[in-house]
TIFITOR-704436 format. One record per atom (N, C-alpha, C): y, x, z. Coordinates in steps of 0.05 Angstrom, whole numbers, padded with zeros to 5 digits, always signed. Each point is the difference from the previous one (the first is absolute). Example, Ala and Ser with C-alpha at 12.3 -4.5 7.8 and 13.67 -1.06 7.14 Angstrom:
% residues 2
-00114+00264+00156 +00024-00018+00000 +00024+00018+00000 +00021-00007-00014 +00024+00016+00001 +00022-00015+00014 
% end
This chain:
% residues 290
-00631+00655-01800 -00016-00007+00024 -00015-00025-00006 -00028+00001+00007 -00014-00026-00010 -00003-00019+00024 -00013-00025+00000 -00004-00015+00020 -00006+00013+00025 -00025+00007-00007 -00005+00013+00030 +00005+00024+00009 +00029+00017-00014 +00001+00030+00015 +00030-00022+00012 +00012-00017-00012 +00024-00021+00020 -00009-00018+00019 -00030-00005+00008 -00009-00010+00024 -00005+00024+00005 -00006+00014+00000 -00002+00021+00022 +00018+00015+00013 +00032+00010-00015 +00019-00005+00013 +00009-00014+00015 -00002-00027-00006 +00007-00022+00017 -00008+00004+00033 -00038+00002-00009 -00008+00002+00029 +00005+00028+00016 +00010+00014-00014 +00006+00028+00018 +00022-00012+00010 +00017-00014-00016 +00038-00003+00014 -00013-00020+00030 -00020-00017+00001 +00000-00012+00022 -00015+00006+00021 -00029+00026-00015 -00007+00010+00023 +00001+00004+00033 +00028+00012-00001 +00013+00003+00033 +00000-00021+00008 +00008-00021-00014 +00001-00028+00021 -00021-00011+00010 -00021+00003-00029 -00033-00008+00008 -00009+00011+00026 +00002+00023+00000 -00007+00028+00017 +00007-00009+00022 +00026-00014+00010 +00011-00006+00018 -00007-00026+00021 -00010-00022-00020 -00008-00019+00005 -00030+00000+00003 -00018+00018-00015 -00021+00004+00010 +00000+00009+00024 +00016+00024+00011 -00006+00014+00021 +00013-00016+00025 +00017-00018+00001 -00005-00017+00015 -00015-00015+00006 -00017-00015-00018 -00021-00013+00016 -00023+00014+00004 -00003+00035-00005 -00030+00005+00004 +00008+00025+00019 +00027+00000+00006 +00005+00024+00022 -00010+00035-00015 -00017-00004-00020 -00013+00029-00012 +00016-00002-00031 +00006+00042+00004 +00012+00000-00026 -00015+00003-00021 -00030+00006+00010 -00022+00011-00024 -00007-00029-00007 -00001-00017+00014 -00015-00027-00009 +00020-00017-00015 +00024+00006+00006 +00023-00010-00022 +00001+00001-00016 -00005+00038-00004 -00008+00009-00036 -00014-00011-00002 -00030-00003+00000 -00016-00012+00000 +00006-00033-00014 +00018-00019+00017 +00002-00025-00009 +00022-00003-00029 +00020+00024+00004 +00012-00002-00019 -00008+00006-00025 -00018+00023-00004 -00013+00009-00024 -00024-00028-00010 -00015-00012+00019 -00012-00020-00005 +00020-00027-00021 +00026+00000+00011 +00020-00017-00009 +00009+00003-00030 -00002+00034-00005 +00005+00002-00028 -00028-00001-00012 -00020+00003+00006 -00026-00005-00017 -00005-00034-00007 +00012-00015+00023 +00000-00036-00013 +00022+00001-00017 +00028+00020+00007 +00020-00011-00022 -00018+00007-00034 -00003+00018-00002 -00013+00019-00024 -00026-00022-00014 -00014-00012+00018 -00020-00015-00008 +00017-00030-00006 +00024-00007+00004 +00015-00026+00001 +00008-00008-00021 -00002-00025-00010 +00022-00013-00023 +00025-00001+00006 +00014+00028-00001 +00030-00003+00010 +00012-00017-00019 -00002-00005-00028 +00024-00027+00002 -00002-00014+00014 -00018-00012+00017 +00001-00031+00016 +00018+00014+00031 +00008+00020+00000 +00015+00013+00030 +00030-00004-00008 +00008-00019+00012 +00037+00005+00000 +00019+00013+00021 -00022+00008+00017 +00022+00018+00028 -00024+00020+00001 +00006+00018-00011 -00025+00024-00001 +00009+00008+00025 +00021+00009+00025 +00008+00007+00026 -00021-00031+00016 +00004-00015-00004 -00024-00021+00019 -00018-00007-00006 -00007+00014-00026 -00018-00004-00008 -00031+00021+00017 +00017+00029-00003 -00010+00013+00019 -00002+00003+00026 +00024-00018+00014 -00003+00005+00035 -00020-00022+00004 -00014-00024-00023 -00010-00012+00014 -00029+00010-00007 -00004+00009-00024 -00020+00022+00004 -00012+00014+00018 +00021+00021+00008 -00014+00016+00014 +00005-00015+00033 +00012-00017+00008 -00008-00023+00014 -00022-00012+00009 -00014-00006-00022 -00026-00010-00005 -00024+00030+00009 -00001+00017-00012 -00013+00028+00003 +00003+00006+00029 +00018-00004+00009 +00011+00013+00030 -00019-00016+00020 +00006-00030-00005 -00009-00019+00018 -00031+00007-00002 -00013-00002-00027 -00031+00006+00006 -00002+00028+00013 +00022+00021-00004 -00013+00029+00012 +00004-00003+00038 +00019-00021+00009 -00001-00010+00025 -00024-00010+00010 -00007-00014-00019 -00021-00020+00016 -00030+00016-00001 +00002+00022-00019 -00027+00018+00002 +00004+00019+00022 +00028+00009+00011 +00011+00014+00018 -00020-00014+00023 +00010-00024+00006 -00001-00021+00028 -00028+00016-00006 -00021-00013-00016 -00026+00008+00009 -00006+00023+00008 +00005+00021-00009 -00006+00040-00001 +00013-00002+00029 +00025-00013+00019 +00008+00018+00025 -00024-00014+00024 -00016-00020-00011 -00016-00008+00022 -00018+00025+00013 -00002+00025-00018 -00008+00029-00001 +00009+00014+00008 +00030-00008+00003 +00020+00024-00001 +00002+00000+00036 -00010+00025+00011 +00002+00004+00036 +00029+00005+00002 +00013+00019-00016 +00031+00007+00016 +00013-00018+00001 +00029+00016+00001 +00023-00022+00000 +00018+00003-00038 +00003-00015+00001 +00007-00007-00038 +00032+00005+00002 +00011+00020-00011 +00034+00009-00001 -00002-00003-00031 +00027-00009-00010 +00011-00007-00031 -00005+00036-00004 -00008-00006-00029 +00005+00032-00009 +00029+00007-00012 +00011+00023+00010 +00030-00004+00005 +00016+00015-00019 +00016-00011-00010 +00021+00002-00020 +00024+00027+00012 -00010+00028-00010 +00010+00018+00020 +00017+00015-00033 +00028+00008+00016 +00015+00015-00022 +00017+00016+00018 +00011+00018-00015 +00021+00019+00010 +00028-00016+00019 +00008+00009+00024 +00024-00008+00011 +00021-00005-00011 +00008+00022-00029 +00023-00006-00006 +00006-00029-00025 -00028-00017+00000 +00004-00006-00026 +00025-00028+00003 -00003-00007-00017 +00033-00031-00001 -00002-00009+00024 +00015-00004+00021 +00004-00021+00020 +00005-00026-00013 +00005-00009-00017 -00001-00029+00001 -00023-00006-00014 -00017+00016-00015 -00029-00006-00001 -00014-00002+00025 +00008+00017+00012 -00022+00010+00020 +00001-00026+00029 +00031-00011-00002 +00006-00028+00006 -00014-00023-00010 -00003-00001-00024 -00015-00027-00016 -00035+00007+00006 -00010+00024+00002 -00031+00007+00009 -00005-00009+00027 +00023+00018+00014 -00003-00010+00024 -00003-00035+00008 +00016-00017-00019 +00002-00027+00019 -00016-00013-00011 -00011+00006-00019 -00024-00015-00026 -00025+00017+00003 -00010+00011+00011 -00025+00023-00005 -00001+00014+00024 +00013+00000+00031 +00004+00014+00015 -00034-00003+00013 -00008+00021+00024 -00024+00000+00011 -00003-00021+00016 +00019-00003+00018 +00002-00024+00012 -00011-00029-00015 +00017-00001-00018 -00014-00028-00015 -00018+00008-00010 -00018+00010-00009 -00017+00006-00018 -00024+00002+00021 +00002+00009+00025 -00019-00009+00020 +00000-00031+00007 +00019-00014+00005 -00001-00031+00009 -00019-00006-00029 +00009+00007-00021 -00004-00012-00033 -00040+00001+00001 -00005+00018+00011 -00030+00011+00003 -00016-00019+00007 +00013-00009+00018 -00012-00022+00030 -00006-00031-00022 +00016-00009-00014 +00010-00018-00018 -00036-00005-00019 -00001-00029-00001 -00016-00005-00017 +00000+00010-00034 -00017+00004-00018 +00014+00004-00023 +00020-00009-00020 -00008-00028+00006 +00025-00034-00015 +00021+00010+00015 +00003+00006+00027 +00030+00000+00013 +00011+00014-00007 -00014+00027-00002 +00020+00025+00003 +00013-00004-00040 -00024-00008-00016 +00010+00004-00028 +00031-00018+00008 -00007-00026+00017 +00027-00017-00009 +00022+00008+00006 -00011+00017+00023 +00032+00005+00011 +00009+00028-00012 -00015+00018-00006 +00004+00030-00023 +00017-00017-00022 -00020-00011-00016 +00019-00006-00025 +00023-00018-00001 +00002-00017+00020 +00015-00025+00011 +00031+00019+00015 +00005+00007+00015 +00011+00011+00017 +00003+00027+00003 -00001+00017-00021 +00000+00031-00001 +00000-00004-00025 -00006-00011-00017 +00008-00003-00031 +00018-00014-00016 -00012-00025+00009 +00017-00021-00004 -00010-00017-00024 -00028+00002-00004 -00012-00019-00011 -00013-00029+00002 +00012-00012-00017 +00000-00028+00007 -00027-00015+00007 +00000-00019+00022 -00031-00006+00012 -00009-00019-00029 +00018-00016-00016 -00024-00003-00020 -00021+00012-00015 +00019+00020-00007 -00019+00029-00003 -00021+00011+00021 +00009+00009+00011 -00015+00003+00031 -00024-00026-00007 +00006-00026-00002 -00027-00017+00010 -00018+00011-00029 +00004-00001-00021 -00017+00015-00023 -00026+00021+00016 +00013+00021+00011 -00007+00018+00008 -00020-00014+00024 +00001-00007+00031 -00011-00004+00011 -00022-00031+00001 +00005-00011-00029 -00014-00026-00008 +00007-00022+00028 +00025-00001+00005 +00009-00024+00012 +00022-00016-00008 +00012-00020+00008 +00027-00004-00004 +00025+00012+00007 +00017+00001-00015 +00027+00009+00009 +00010-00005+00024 -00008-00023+00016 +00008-00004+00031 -00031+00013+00015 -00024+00000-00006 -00015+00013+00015 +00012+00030+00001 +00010+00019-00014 -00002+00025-00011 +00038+00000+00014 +00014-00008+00006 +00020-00004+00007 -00005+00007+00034 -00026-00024+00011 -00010+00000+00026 -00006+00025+00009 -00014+00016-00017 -00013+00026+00007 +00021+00024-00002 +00016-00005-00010 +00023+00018+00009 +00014-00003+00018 -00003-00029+00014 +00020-00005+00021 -00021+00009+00025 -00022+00003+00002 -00018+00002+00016 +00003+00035-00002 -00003+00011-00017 +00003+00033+00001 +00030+00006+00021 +00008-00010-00024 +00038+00003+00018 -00003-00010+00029 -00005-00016+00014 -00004-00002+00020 -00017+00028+00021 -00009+00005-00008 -00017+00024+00008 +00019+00028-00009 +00012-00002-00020 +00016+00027-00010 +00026-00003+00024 +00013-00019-00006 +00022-00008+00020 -00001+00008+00026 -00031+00000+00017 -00005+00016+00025 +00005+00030+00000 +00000+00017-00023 -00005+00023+00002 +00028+00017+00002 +00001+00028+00010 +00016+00000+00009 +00027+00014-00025 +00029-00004+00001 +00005+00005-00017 +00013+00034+00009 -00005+00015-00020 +00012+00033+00005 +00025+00002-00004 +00013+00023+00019 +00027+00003-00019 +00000+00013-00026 +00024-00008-00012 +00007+00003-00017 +00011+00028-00021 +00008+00017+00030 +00020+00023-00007 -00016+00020-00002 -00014+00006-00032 -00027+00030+00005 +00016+00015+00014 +00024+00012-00002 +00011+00028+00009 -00001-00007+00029 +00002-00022+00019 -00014-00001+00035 -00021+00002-00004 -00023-00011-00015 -00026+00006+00001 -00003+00025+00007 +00009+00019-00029 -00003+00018+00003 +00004+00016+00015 +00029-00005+00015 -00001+00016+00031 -00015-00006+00011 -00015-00022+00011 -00020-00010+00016 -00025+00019-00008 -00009-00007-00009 -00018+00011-00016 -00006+00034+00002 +00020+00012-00005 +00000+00031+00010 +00001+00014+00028 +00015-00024+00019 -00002-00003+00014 -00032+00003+00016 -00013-00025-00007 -00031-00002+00002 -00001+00030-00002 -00003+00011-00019 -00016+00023-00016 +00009+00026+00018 +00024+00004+00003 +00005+00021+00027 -00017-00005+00021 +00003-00026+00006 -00009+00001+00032 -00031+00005+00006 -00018-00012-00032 -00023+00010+00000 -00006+00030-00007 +00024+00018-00017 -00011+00026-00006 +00004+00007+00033 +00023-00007+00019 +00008+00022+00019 -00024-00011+00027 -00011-00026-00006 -00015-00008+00020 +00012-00012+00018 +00030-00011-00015 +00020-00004+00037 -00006-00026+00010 -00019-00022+00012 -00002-00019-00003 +00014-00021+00015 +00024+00013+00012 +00031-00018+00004 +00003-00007-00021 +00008+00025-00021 +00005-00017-00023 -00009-00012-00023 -00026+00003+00006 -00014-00023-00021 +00002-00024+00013 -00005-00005+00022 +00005-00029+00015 +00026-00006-00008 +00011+00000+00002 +00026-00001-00004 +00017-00013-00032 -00019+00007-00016 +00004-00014-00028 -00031-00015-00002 -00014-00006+00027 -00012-00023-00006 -00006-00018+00012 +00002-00030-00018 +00006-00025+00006 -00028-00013+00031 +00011-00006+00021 -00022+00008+00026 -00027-00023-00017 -00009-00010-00017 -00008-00025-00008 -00010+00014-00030 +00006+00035-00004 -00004+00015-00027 -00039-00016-00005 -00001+00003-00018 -00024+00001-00007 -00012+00021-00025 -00017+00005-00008 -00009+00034-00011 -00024-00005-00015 -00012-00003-00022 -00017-00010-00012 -00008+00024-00018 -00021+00005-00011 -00007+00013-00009 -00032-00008-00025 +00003+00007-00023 -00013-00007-00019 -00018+00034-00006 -00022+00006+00006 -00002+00015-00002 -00033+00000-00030 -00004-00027+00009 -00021+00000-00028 -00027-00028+00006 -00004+00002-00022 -00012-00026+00007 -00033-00001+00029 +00001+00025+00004 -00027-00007+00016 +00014+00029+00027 +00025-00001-00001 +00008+00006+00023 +00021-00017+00017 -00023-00011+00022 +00017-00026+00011 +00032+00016+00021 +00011-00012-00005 +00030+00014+00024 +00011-00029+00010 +00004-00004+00013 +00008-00022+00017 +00038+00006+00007 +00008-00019+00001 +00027+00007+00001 +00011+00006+00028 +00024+00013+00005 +00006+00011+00024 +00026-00008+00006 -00002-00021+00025 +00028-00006+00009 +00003+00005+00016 +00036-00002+00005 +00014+00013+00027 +00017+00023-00005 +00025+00011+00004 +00005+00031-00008 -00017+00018+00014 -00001-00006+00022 -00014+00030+00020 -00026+00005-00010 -00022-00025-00017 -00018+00012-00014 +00001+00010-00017 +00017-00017-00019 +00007+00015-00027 +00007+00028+00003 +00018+00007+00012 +00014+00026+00005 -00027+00019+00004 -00024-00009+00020 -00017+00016+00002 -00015+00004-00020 +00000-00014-00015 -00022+00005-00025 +00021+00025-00019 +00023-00007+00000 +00011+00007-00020 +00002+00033+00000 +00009+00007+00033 -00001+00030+00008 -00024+00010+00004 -00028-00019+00002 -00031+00010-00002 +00003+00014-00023 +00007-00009-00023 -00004+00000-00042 +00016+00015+00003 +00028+00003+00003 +00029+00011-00011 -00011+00028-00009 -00017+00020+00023 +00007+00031-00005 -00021+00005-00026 -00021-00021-00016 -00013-00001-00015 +00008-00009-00024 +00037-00012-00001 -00003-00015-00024 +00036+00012-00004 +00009+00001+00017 +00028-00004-00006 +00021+00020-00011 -00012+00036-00004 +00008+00012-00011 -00002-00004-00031 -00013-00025-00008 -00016-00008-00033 +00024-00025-00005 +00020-00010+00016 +00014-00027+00000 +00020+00016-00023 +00017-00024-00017 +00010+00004-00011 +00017-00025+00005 +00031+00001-00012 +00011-00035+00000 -00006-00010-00030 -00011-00024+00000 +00007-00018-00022 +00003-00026+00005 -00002-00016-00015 +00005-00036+00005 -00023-00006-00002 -00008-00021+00007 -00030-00008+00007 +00005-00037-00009 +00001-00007-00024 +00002-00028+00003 +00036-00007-00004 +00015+00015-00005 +00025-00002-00001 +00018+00009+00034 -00027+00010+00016 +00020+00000+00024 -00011+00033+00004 +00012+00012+00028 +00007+00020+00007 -00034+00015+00010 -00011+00012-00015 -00035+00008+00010 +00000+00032-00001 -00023+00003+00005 -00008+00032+00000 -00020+00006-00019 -00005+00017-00013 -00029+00008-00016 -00013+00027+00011 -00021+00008+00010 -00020+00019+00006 -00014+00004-00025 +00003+00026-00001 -00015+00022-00028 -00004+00026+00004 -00015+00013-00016 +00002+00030+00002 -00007-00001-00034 -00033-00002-00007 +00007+00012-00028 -00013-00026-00005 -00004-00026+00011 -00009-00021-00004 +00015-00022+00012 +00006-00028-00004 +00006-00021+00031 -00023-00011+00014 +00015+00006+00026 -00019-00006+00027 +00002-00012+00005 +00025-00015+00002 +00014-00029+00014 +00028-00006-00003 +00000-00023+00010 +00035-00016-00009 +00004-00011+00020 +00020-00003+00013 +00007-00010+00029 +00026-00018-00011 +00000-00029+00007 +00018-00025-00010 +00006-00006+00020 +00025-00008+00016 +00015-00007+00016 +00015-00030-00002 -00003-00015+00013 +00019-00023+00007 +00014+00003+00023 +00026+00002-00014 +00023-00003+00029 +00017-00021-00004 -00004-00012+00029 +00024-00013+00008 +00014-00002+00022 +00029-00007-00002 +00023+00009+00021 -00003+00027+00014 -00004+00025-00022 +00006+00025-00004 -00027+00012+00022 -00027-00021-00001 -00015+00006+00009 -00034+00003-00014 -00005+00010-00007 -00033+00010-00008 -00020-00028+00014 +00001-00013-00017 -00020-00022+00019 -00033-00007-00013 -00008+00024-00038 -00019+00000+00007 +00006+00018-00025 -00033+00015+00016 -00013+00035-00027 -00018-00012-00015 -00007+00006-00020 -00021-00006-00020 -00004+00025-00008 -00026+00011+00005 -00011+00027-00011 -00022-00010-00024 +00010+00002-00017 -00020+00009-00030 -00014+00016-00003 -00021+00012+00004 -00009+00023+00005 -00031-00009-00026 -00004-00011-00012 -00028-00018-00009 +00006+00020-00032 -00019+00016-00011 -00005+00014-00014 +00013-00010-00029 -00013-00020-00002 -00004-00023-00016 +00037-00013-00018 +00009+00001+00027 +00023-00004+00010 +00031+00013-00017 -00004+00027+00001 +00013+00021+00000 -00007+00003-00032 -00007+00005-00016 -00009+00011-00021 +00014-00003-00019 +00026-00030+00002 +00025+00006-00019 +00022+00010+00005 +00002+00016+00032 +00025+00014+00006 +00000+00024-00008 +00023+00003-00013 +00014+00038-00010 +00009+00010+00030 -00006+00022+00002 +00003+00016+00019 +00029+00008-00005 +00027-00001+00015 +00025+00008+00004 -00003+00033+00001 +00018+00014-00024 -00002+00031+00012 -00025+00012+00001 -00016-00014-00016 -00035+00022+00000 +00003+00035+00006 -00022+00009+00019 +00009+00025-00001 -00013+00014-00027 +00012+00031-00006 -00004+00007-00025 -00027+00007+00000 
% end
């Protein structure tokens, strides 16, 4: 094996983590690839002798890539009419619960919406700071400040993350919850969709960049929207995890949409519908028909 077919192992062994830390601060899985493949084209062009932690060497890399693909972001949503949902990290129900635990509390929808709201400096400090665990010296490299400025900006994110709300824990209640939902919309019973939702639910929906949707609070609205859609969408639901927590996927021979759930105290307190074309295009369909 020559120099560069052992950096290129290398960077495959750390890929996932790259992958991971990109997709936290840009919420998108295509723009991740995106930053991460950019990350191996500077390693490839690099004087790797002068690299002694090729692992920080790259998170601060693609660090750097993320933050400018943020700040070109900020400009492009001054365009953007809808409402902006993370593109969502959707897998089969049965896969590891204690992965699906570590996605959930590091990558969940919930945060990843507060994370949105976040300037680009913040959100990097507190992604790589506080969900990684990379040190703000490093960190100040990356956002060209000092280690106590870049320290500040994470304490300023966290402050804002800290409001948000925290989910439970136990996918297998989700998941009852959750099916729950999904009965009460196939049967139309709307006792019991109220009923697993939080009176304060809120219902958002990403449906694409030049379709504006405004968000819907209250259960008794929500509920109405949801049994308006249900008899159009819900024979297509399927279960999977959405973000590490308890979600639905809509398909037939394509995906239509992803429905992400935050519950707390065994209550549905907000929907996120994915529905944005754009969106969808790295989920595998569960069970494709033949």
């Amino acid at each position: 094996m020559d120099d560069r077919d052992w950096l290129a192992a290398q960077f495959e062994s750390y890929r996932p983590h790259l992958r991971r830390v990109a997709y936290g601060m840009l919420s998108s899985v295509s723009e991740a690839e995106d930053a991460v493949q950019e990350s191996w084209i500077r390693l490839d062009r690099s004087e790797t002798a002068t690299i002694n932690d090729l692992r920080g060497w790259l998170v601060t890399v693609t660090g750097r890539i993320c933050l400018d693909m943020l700040r070109t972001r900020t400009t492009r949503r001054e365009t953007y009419t809808g409402t902006w949902l993370p593109e969502p990290l959707v897998e089969a129900s049965q896969t590891d619960p204690e992965h699906q635990a570590v996605l959930a509390e590091s990558l969940g929808l919930a945060l990843l919406v507060v994370l949105d709201t976040l300037p680009a400096a913040e959100r990097l400090a507190f992604v790589l700071h506080d969900v990684f665990g990379v040190p703000f010296t490093e960190i100040a490299g990356i956002v060209e400040r000092s280690p106590q400025a870049a320290r500040q900006l994470a304490s300023r994110a966290r402050r804002r993350v800290q409001a948000a709300p925290v989910p439970d824990p136990d996918l297998n209640r989700q998941r009852r919850l959750v099916d729950a939902f999904l009965a009460a919309a196939r049967t139309g019973n709307m006792d019991r969709l109220l009923a697993v939702l939080d009176p304060d639910v809120v219902f958002r929906a990403d449906i694409g960049p030049d379709q504006p949707q405004r968000p819907i609070l209250g259960a008794a609205a929500v509920a109405e929207r949801i049994l308006a859609t249900a008899p159009r969408f819900i024979d297509l639901a399927s279960p999977v995890t959405v973000n590490g927590q308890a979600g639905a996927l809509f398909s037939n021979t394509t995906v239509v949409g992803v429905l992400g759930f935050t519950i707390v105290d065994d209550l549905i307190i907000a929907i996120d519908l994915i529905a944005d074309p754009d969106k969808l295009t790295q989920i595998d369909i569960p069970n494709p028909p033949a």
